[in-house]
N, C-alpha and C positions, 0 to 999 in steps of 0.2 A: 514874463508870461507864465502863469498858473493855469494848466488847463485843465479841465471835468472832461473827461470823453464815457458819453454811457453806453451800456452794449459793448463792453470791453471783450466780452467774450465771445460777443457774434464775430462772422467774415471779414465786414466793412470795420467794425466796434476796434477788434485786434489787430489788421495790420496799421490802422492808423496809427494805434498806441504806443507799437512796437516800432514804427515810421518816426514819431514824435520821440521817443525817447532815443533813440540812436542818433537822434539829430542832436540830443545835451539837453531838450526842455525838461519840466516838471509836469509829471500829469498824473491823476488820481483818476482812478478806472471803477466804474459804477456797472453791475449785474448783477441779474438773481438768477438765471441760468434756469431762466425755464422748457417744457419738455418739449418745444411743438418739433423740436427733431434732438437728437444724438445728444446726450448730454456730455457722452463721453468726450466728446470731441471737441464741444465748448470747453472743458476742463481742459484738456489737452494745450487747444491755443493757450488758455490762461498762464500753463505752464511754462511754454514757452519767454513768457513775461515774468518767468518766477514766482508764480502765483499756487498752491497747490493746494485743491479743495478737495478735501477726500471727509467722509462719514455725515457728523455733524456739522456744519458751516460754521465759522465764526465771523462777526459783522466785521472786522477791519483786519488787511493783510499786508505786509510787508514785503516787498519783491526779495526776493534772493538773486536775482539779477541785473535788475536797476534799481541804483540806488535812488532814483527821484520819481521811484514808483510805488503808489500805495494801492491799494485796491477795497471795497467795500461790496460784499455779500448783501446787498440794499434792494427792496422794491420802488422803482421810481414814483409807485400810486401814495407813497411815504411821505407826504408833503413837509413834514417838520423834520424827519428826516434829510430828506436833502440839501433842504436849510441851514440845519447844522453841518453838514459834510462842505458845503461850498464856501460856512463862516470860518470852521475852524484849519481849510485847506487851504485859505485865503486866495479864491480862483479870481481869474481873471478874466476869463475867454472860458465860454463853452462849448461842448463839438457833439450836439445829441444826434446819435445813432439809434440809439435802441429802439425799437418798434418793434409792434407785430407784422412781418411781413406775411408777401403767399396772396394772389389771387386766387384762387381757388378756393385756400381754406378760409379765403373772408365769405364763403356762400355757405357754408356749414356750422362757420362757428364765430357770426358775427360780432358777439356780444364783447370778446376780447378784444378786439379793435377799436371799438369803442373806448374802453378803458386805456390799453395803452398807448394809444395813438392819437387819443384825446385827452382824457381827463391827464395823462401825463407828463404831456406837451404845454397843458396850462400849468402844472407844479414847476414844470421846468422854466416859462419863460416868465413865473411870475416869478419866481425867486431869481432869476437873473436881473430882472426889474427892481427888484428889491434890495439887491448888492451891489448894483454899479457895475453888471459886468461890461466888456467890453466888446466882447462881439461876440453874436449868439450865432452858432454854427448849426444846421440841421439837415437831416435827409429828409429832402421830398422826393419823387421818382417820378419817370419818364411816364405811370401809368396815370396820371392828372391828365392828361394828353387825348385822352380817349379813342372815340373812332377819327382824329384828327385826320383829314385825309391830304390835308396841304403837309408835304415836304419838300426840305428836311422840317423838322418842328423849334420852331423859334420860340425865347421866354416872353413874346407877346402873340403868341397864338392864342386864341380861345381854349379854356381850360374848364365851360361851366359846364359840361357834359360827360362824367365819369363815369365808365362803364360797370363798376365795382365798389363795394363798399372801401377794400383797400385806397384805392386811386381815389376815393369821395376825404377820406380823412387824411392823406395827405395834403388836397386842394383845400380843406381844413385850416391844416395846419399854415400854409400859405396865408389864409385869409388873416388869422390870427397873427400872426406875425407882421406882418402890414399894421394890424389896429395898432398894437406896441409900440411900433416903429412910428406910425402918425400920431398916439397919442402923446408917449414919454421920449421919443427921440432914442429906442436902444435898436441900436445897429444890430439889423438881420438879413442873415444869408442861408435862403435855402437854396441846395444843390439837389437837379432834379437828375439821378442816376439812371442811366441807361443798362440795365442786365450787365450787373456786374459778376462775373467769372475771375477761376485763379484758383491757387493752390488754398487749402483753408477753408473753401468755400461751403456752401450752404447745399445741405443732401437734397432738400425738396426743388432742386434746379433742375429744367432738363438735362444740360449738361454732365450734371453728375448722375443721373437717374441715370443716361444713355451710357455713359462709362465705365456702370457698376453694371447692369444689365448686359453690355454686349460682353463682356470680360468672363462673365459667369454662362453666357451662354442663354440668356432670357432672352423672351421677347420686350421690344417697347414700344409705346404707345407715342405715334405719330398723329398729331392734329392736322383736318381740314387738306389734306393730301399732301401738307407739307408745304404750303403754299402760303406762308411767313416768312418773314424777315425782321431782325432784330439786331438794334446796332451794339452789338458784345465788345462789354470793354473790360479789357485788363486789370485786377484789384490795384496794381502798381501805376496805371494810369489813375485810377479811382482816386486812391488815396493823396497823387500827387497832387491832384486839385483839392481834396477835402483839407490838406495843410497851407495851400496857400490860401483858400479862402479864409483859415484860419488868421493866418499874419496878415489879410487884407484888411487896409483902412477906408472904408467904402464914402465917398461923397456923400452920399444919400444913404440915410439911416436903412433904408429897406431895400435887397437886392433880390435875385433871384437867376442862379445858372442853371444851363445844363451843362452836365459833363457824359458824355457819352465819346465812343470811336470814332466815331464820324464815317464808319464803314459799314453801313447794314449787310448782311452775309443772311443770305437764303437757308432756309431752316435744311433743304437736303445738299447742298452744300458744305453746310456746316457736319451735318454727319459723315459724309463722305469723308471731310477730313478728318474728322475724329476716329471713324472706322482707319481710313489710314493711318492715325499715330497708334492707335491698339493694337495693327493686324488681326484684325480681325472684319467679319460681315455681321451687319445687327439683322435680326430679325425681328420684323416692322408688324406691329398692329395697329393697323390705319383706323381713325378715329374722327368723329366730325367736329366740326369747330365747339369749343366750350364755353359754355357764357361766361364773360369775363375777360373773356381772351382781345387781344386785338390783333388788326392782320400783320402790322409793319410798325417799328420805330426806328426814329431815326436824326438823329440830334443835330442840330444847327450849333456847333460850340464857339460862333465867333467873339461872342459878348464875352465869353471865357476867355478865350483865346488875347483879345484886347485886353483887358480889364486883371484879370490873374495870369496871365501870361502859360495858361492853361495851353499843354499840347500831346494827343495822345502817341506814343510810341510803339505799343506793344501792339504786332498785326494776330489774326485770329490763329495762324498757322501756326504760329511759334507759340500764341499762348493754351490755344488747343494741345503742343507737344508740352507743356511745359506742367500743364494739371495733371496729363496723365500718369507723368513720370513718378510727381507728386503721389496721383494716388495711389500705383502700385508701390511705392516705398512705406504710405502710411499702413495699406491694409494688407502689405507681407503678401 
């Protein structure tokens, strides 16, 4: 197995990477490290992987700590580009992460979502089409789900009602992947992720917003009187399914998981315990519901559970103390 994992340098992107290669596989790590948060931080993960992009970029890199790691400075909207990165890496299997995430910023700045979340999903699974690969790996997300109000949410729920331009082009990407998979027979798995959390993570999450702000002493900005629920799952859970759907041999060319906790945790709950791993009290500026938003997720992971042997371990308390820890070690 040769794998392409893209978004190497996002949350999800890197600890797969770093997951896959501690295991002994081969994989080639595809980003361009754009700014819609900390760049420093994307570089940082990358480093970790022995990746070190500092000034000018150059297109291909060498790990200085795996040695069955290369990495590429690439725009996935690159279509001959990547064409050549998948021929001459000789891949096998692909595991696209990279997207524009962020409900919110898809109602301000829709236009990039469009682009990477569409037009780069068709470079990517047309050039899998075109190599032979062997299992196409991808993020979809819990937000295809919409105002679903049947729970938990199962991957035959109704999906045609997305409340967001984000959660529209991932049910996109779904649709497409299915033609693929009906038309040429190339083995597709989307995993539809449940608010993923964890050390590494992504600044525009509440959870980090509320970490960084009660630490320093801000206020933060609580939605709809706190009356959500979201089933937070651990990157360590996340990832452990994003590799076995990897090495999954699926009967039917076209699949479709969720991997979420299977624990929905009440948004003032959730703070509560996070205020307790900080010591600290936040100071709440209550806010009304945001379009976009939904009230509750909450994942059905049996089909996982059967099928990849999918099973989540990490409970929110522990993974709540274990980011914290995290970030006061990162940010001193």
């Amino acid at each position: 197995m040769k794998i392409l994992v893209t978004g190497t340098a996002g949350f999800i992107g890197f600890h797969t990477a770093q997951q896959l290669l501690n295991a002994g596989f081969e994989v080639t790590g595809i980003d361009i490290i754009n700014d819609y948060y900390d760049q420093n931080l994307k570089r940082q993960r990358l480093v970790n992987l022995g990746i070190n992009i500092t000034g000018h970029a150059q297109q291909q890199y060498t790990s200085t700590v795996y040695d069955k790691f290369n990495f590429y400075f690439e725009d996935l909207i690159n279509a001959p580009a990547i064409e050549k990165i998948i021929q001459e890496n000789g891949i096998t299997h692909i595991c696209h992460l990279a997207a524009q995430a962020g409900v919110r910023y898809s109602l301000i700045n829709p236009d990039t979502y469009i682009q990477n979340n569409l037009d780069v999903f068709f470079n990517l699974i047309k050039a899998a089409n075109a190599n032979g690969i062997q299992n196409f790996v991808y993020a979809s997300s819990s937000s295809v789900y919409g105002m679903n109000a049947k729970v938990p949410f199962a991957e035959t729920d109704n999906t045609d009602r997305p409340v967001s331009l984000y959660a529209a082009t991932k049910k996109a990407n779904e649709v497409i992947a299915h033609t693929y998979s009906h038309l040429y027979a190339l083995p597709t798995i989307g995993l539809r992720f449940f608010t993923a959390y964890g050390p590494w993570g992504r600044p525009d999450m509440a959870y980090y917003k509320f970490t960084k702000n009660i630490i320093e002493g801000k206020p933060i900005e609580v939605y709809n009187e706190g009356k959500m629920s979201r089933d937070f799952t651990h990157i360590s859970d996340i990832v452990d399914g994003v590799i076995r759907a990897i090495q999954y041999n699926p009967a039917t060319p076209y699949q479709i998981f969720n991997l979420g906790g299977k624990s929905p945790v009440e948004l003032l709950r959730f703070l509560n315990i996070l205020e307790e791993k900080i010591g600290k009290k936040a100071i709440i500026n209550w806010q009304p519901m945001q379009p976009g938003d939904v009230l509750s997720t909450y994942a059905d992971v049996t089909a996982a559970a059967d099928k990849l042997g999918f099973k989540p371990k990490k409970g929110i308390e522990d993974g709540l103390g274990e980011f914290v820890a995290w970030y006061r070690s990162y940010y001193k």
